[in-house]
N, C-alpha and C positions, 0 to 999 in steps of 0.2 A: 329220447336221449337225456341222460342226466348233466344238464349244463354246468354244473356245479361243479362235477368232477374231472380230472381229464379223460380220455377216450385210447383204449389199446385199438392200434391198428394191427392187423394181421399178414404177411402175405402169403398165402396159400394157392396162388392158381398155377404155383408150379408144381401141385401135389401131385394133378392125375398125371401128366406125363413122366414124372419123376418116380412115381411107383406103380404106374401101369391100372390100377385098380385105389379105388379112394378105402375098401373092405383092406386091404393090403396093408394100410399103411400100420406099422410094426406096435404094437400091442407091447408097453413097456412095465408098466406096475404092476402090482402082484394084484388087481382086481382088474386089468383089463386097459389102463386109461394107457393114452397117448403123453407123446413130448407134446403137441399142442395143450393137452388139457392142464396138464401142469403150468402152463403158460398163462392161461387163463385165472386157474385156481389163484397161482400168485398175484396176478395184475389185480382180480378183486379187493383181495383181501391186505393188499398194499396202498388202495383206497383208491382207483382207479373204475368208473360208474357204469360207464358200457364197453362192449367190444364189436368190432368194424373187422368184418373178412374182407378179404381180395381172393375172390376165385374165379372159375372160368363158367361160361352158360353151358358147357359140355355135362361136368359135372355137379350140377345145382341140386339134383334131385340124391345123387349119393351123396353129398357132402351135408346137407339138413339132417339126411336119417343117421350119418355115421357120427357128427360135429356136435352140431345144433341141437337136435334132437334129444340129445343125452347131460346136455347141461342144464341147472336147475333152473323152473319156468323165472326166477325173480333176476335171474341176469338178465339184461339189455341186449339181445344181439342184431346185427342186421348186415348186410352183403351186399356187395356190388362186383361189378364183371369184369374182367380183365378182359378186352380181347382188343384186335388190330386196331379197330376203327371205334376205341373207347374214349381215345381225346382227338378232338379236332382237330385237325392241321390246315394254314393256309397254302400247304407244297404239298406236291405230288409223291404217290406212294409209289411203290413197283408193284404192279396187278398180282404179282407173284409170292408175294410174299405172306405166310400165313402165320408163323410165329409172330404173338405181341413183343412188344418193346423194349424187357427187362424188368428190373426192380424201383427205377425212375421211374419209369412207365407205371408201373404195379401201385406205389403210391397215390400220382397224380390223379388214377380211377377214382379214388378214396373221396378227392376234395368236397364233392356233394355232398357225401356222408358225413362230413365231421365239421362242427360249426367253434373248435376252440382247440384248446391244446392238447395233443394226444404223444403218445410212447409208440414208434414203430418197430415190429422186431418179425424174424422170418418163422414160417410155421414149424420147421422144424428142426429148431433149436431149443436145446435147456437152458436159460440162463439164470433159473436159480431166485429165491424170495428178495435175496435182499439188493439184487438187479433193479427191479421192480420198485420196492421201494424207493429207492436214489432216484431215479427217473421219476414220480410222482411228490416224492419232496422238493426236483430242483423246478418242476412246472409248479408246484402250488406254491413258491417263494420267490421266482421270478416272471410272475405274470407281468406285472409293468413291460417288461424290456421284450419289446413284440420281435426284436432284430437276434437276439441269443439265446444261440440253443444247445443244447448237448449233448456228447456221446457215451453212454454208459458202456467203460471201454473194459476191458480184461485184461490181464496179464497173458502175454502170451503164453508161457509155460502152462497156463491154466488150459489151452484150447488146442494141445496136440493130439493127435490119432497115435496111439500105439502098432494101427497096420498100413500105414502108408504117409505118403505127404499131404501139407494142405495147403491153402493159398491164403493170407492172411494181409491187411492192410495195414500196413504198422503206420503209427501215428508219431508226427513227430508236434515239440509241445513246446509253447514261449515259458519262460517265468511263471504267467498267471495260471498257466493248464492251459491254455487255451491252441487248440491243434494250430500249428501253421503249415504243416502235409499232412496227406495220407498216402503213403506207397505202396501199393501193392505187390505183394512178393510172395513167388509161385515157385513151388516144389520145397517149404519148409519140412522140414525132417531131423528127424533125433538119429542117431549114432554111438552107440558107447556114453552117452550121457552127455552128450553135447548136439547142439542145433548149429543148422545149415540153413540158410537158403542158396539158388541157384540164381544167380545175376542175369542180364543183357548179353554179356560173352559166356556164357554156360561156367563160370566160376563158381567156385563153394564159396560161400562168408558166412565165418561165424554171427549165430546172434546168443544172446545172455539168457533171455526164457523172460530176462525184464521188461523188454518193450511191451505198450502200451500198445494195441490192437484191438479193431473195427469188429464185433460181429452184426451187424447191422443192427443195432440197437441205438436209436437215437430218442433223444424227448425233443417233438417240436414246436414251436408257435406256429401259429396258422397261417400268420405269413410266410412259411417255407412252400407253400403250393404256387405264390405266385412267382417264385424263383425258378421251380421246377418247372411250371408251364412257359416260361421267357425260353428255360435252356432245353427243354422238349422241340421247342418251334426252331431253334438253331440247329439242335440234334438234326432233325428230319430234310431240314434246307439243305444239308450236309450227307443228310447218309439216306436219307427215303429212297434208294433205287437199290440200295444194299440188302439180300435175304436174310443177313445172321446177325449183322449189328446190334447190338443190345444197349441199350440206355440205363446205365448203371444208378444204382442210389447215391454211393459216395461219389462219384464223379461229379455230382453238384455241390457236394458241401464244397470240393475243394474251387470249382469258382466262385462260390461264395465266400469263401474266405480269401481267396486270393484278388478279388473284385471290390473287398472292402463293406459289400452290402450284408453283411451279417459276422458274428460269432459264433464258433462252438467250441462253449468248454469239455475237459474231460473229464468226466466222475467216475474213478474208479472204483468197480467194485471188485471183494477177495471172492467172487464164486467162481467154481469148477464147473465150465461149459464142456453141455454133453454134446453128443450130434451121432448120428446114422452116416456119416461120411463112408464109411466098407460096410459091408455085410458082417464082417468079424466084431467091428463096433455092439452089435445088439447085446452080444454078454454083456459085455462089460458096462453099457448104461442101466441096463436089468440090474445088475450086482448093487450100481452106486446109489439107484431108485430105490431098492429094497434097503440098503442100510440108512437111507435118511428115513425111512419109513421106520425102523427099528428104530432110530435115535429121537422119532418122535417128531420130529421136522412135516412131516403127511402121514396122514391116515391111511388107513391101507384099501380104502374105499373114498375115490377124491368125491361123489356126489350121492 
């Protein structure tokens, strides 16, 4: 591991269940690569020194040949497992239950593997070069401050689906940038050129396209793991007899900032997040891949 640099973490162990097949998962650039590899390609070359997966022991062996295997031998990578009984707990689980824990959970795996400050972001997502960048400027300018961290956040209008709704944590922000909520708000949608979400009582409320929104992209100090493993151990005291409960990522920033033991500023960046949210989504990320690729932005062979 290169200790010098920060560390991309990955979460990826929701890939096999999510597409059935890890051979499956959608073949977006005009040579073949993935929305992960783009991920990768930028985190590199935005100066970020190795990258950390989160997958599952199911699929180890297709995930190295379809992943791993195809990026060049001089990047740094290495894996760890997601599964039920990947962190400790002093409570009891329900013998029933077989899905892991969520994207709280999906980090927490990581903590062995990464000995400084790294960028978390979900495998399949585009977030674009200069994402990346922001994230690996604000970790390599505020190392001293081991307690703030950041969310490299989007505009929303940047992060709708043209074939359906999406579920998006809009961010609310002091003065300084600095989140003091994250809300999350389910069934957003365009209309005639205006955005909706769908409230508590099933109400429409407009939003502007301006808010500030969560795709799980955060740069963190390392001491975020011992926060997640404090609110892991309360999670499970709490919910260990529950089959489907999930242990969210931002559901800790927000007792961390509401608990006073930490910050998270917001760094916006202007990029156009893609994602595979429908099946109709593929053109149209295929389309916007090929024209950064025509304007020179990627190669049209990322390795």
């Amino acid at each position: 591991m290169n200790k010098s640099k920060p560390t991309l973490l990955i979460l990826a162990a929701g890939l096999g269940s999510r597409y059935g097949s890890l051979k499956q998962i959608d073949k977006i650039g005009p040579s073949g690569e993935r929305i992960i590899d783009y991920s990768v390609y930028d985190a590199i070359r935005a100066g970020f020194g190795d990258v950390v997966y989160v997958i599952r022991k199911s699929f180890e062996d297709e995930f190295k040949e379809v992943i791993i295997d195809s990026l060049p031998k001089e990047i740094e990578t290495s894996y760890v497992f997601q599964e039920l009984d990947s962190i400790e707990s002093r409570y009891e689980v329900n013998s029933n239950r077989i899905k892991p824990w969520g994207t709280g959970h999906a980090l927490l795996t990581a903590s062995t593997a990464i000995d400084d400050s790294f960028a978390v972001i979900n495998a399949d997502d585009f977030y674009g070069f200069n994402s990346f960048k922001l994230a690996y400027e604000y970790l390599t300018s505020t190392n001293g401050n081991i307690t703030e961290h950041s969310l490299i956040g989007f505009k929303l209008i940047n992060t709708l689906s043209d074939y359906g709704s999406v579920s998006r944590g809009v961010c609310q922000v002091d003065e300084g940038n600095y989140i003091t909520s994250i809300v999350e708000r389910t069934e957003i949608k365009t209309e005639n050129g205006n955005i909706f979400f769908k409230d508590e009582n099933s109400n429409w409320i407009n939003l502007t396209g301006e808010e500030i929104i969560s795709m799980n992209m955060f740069a963190f100090k390392k001491s975020i793991f011992k926060k997640y493993k404090e609110s892991f151990d309360n999670f499970i005291k709490q919910n260990g007899n529950d089959l489907k409960k999930e242990f969210y990522l931002p559901s800790v920033i927000d007792e961390l900032i509401k608990s006073g033991e930490g910050k998270v500023k917001v760094v916006e960046t202007n990029e156009q997040w893609f994602g595979l949210t429908y099946k109709e989504d593929k053109i149209i990320v295929k389309t916007k891949i090929n024209e950064l690729v025509k304007k020179g932005k990627y190669p049209s062979k990322l390795w």
